[in-house]
C-alpha positions in Angstrom: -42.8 22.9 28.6 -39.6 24.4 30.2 -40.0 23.8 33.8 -38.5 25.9 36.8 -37.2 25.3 40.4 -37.6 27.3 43.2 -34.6 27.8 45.8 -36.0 29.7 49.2 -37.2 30.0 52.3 -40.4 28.1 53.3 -42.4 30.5 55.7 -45.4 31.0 56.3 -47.2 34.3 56.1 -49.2 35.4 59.0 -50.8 38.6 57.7 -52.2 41.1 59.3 -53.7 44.8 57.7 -53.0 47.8 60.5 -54.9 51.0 59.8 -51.9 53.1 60.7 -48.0 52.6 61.0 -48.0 53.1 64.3 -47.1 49.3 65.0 -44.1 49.5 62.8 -42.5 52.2 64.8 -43.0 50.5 68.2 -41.5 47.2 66.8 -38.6 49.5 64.9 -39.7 47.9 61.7 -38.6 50.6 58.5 -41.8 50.6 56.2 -41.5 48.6 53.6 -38.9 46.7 54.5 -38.1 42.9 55.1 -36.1 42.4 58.9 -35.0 39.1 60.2 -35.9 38.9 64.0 -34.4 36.5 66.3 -36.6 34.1 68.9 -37.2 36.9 71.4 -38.0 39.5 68.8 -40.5 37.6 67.3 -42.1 36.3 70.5 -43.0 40.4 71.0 -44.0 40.6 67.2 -46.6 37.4 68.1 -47.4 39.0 71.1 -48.7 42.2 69.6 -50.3 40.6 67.1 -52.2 38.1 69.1 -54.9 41.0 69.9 -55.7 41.1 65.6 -56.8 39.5 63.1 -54.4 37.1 61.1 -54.7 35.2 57.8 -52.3 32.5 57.4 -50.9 32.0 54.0 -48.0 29.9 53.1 -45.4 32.5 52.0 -41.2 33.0 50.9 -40.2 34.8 48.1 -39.5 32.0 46.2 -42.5 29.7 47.1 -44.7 32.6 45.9 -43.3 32.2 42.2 -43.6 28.8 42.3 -47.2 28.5 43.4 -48.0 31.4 41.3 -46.0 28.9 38.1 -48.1 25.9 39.8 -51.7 28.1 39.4 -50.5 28.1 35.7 -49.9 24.7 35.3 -45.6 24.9 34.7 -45.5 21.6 37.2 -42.6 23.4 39.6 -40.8 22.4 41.9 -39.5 23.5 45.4 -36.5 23.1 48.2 -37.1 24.4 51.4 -36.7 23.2 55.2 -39.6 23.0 57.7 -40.9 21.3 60.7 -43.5 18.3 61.6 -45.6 21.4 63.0 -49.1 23.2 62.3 -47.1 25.5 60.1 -45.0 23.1 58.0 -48.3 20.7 57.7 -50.0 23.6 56.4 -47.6 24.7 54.1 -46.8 21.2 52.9 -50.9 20.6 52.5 -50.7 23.5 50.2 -47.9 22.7 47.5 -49.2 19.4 47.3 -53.1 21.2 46.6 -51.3 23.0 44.2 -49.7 20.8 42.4 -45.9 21.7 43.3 -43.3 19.0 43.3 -41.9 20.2 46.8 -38.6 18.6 48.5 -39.1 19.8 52.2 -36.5 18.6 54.7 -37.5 18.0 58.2 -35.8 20.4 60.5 -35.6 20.5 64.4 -36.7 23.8 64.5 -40.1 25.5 64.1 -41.3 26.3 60.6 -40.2 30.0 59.6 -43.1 32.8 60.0 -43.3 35.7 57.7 -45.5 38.4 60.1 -46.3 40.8 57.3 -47.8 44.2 58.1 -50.1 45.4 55.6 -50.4 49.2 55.5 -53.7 51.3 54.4 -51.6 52.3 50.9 -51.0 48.5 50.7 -47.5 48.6 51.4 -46.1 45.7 53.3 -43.5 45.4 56.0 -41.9 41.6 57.1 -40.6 40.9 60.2 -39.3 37.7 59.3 -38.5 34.8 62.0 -36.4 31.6 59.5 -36.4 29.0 62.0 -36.1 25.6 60.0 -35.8 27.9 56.4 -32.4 29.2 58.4 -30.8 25.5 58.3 -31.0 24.9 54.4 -27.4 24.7 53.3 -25.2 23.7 50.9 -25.0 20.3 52.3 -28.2 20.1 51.4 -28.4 20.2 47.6 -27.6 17.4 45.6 -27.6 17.4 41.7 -30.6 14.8 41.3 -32.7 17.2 42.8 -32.1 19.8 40.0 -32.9 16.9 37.5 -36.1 17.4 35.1 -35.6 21.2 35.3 -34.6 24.3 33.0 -34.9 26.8 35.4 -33.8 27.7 39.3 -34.8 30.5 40.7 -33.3 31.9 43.9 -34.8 34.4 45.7 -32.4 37.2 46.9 -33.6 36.8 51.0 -31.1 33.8 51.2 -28.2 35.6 49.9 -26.8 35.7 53.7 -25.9 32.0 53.0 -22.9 32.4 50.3 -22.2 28.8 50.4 -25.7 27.5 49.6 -26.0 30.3 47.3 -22.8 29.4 45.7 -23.3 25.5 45.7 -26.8 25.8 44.3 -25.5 28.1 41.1 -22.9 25.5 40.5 -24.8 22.4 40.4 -27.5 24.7 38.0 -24.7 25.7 35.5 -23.2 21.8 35.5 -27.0 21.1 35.1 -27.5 23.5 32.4 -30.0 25.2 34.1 -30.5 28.9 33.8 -30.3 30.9 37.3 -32.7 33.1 38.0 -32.2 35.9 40.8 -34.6 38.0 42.6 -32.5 41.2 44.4 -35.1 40.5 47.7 -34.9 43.4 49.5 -33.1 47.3 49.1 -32.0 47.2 52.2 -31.0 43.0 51.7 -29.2 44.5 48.5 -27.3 47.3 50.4 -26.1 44.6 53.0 -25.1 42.7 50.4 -23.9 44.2 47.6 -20.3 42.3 47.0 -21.8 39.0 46.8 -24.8 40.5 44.8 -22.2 41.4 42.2 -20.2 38.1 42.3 -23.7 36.2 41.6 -24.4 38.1 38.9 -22.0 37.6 37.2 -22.9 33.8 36.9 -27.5 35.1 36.9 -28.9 34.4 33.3 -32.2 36.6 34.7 -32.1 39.0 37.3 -35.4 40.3 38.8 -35.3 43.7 40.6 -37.4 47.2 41.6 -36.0 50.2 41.0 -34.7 50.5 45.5 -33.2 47.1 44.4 -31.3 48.2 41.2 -30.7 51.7 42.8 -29.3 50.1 45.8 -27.4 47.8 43.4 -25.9 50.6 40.8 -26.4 53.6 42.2 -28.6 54.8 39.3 -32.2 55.1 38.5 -34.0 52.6 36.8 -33.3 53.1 33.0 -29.6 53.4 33.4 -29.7 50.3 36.3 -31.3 48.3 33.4 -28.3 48.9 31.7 -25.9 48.4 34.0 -27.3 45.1 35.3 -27.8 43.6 31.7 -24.1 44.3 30.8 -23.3 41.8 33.7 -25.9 39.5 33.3 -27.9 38.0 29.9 -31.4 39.7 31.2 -31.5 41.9 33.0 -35.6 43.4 34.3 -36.5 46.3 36.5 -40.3 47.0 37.6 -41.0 50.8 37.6 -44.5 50.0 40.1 -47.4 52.7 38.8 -44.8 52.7 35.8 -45.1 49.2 34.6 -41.6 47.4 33.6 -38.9 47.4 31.5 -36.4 44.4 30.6 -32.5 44.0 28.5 -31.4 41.3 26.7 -28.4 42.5 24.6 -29.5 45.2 22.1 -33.0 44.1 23.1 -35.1 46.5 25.3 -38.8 46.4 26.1 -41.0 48.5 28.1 -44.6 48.6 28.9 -47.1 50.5 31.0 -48.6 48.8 34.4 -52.2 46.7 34.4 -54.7 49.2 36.0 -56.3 47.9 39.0 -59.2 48.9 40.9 -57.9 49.5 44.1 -54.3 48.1 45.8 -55.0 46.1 48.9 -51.7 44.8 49.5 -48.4 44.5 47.4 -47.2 41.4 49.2 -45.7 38.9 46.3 -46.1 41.5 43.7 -42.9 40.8 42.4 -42.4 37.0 43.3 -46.3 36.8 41.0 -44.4 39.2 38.3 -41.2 36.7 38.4 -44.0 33.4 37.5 -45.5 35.2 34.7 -42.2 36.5 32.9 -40.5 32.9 33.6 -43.7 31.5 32.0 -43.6 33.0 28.4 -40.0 33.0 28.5 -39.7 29.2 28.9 -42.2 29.3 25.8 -39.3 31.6 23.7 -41.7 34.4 23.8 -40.3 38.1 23.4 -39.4 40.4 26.3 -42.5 42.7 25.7 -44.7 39.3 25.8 -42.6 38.3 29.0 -43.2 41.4 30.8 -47.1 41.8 29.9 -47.3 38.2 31.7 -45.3 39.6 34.6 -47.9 42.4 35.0 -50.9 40.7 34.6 -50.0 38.2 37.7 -48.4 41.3 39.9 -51.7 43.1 39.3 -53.9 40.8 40.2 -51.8 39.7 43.4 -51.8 42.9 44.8 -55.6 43.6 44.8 -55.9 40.9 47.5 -54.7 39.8 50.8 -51.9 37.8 50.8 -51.2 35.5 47.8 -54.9 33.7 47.4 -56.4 35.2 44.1 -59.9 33.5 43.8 -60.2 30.4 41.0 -62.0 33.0 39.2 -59.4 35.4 39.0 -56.8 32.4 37.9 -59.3 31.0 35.3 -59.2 34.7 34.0 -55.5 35.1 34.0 -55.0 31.8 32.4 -57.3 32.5 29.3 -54.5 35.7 28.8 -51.4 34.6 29.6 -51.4 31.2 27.7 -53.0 32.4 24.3 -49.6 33.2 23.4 
């Protein structure tokens, strides 16, 4: 099988569910949003959140797909930087549970921390300190490492970096690898729109919501679609209650959103939705097939905390997503 590569930062999540927003106004943290702190910002965020209770989870946008891939048995791989410290034992003990063929350079500083607030609707808010993931650079990739894969996907939150971004889509397009992008973040997307537009231009599969594609275009999500698949060879958009919708040339497909019982927390929705599309479409599958896999993972993600569905929930998912 077609095999994919994950380009991102290697956090991990310390989660933590808040019964009102309160919290995210006294740390000036938008709802909903993902904010890059600094040392002292995030010694107050650990501060505040030393008083509740935290679930540890290793985390990153693009580490989410990838374990999400591994759970499915796709054999990925990962690059990332983290320290020799609790956190970047932990998260190293976890690809290697999983199964994940991860590359993690040893960095200096401490491993990166996602502190995700999840709010009662399930919403989540990041206040994201990089440490070591911050000192990945283009320096840092070599073409061996993209060997034995068909896929990288690069997750929209390093985007800040234009020369590892830049570097890592050149090596994958003398590799023959397709890229993969993931728009992050609106308010990443808004920051960043110039490069955005430079990147995809050289994206074979761009991954966005509809505040990434409206940040992006302008538009609302069926005319975004458009817009992004006329610079890029797929283009999808996730419509949340809505379900999805993808582009490939004349091709279009749609389809409705899984039900779920109750939304806990959307953290990884779309980094779970991004495994199962990649999956069938390394398998040639059609869009519609490609987005039914998408929203099948992003459903069951988001009815737990964090990114642990049970073994019974993955034994369940596997039965539908591979009888393709």
């Amino acid at each position: 099988m077609k095999r994919v590569l994950g380009l991102g930062n290697a956090l991990v999540d310390a989660l933590v569910q808040v019964s009102n927003d309160n919290i995210l106004s006294e740390l000036s943290l938008p709802k909903g949003s993902m904010q890059l702190i600094d040392t002292e910002r995030y010694a107050e965020v650990c501060q505040r959140m030393a008083t509740m209770p935290v679930k540890r989870a290793t985390g990153g946008s693009a580490c989410n797909t990838v374990l999400a891939l591994a759970h499915l048995d796709a054999h990925p791989g990962l690059i990332g930087r983290v320290a020799d410290d609790d956190n970047g034992r932990f998260f190293a003990d976890n690809c290697r549970r999983y199964g994940i063929n991860a590359i993690l350079l040893p960095d200096s500083l401490s491993t990166g921390v996602a502190s995700t607030f999840i709010s009662a609707d399930g919403q989540r808010t990041f206040a994201t300190y990089l440490g070591a993931a911050a000192n990945l650079t283009a320096d840092d990739l070599r073409p061996e490492l993209l060997e034995g894969y068909d896929y990288l996907y690069i997750e929209g939150y390093l985007v800040q970096n234009h020369d590892l971004i830049a570097r890592a889509v050149e090596l994958a397009k003398r590799g023959g690898l397709q890229v993969c992008l993931d728009l992050a973040s609106y308010n990443i997307v808004e920051a960043e729109r110039d490069f955005f537009g430079y990147l995809l231009e050289r994206t074979d599969i761009v991954f966005a919501n509809e505040e990434e594609a409206r940040a992006f275009t302008g538009l609302e999500a069926r005319e975004a679609l458009d817009k992004l698949a006329a610079l890029c060879p797929v283009a999808v958009v996730k419509t949340g209650r809505d379900g999805s919708m993808a582009r490939c040339g004349e091709d279009f497909a749609t389809i409705g959103a899984e039900p779920v019982t109750q939304v806990v927390d959307t953290t990884a929705a779309g980094d779970f939705f991004a495994a199962g599309f990649l999956y069938r479409h390394a398998l040639g599958l059609p869009l519609r097939d490609c987005l039914e896999a998408g929203g099948l993972l992003a459903a069951a993600v988001i009815q737990v905390v964090g990114t642990e569905v049970p073994e019974s929930g993955w034994e369940a998912l596997r039965t539908r997503i591979l009888k393709k």
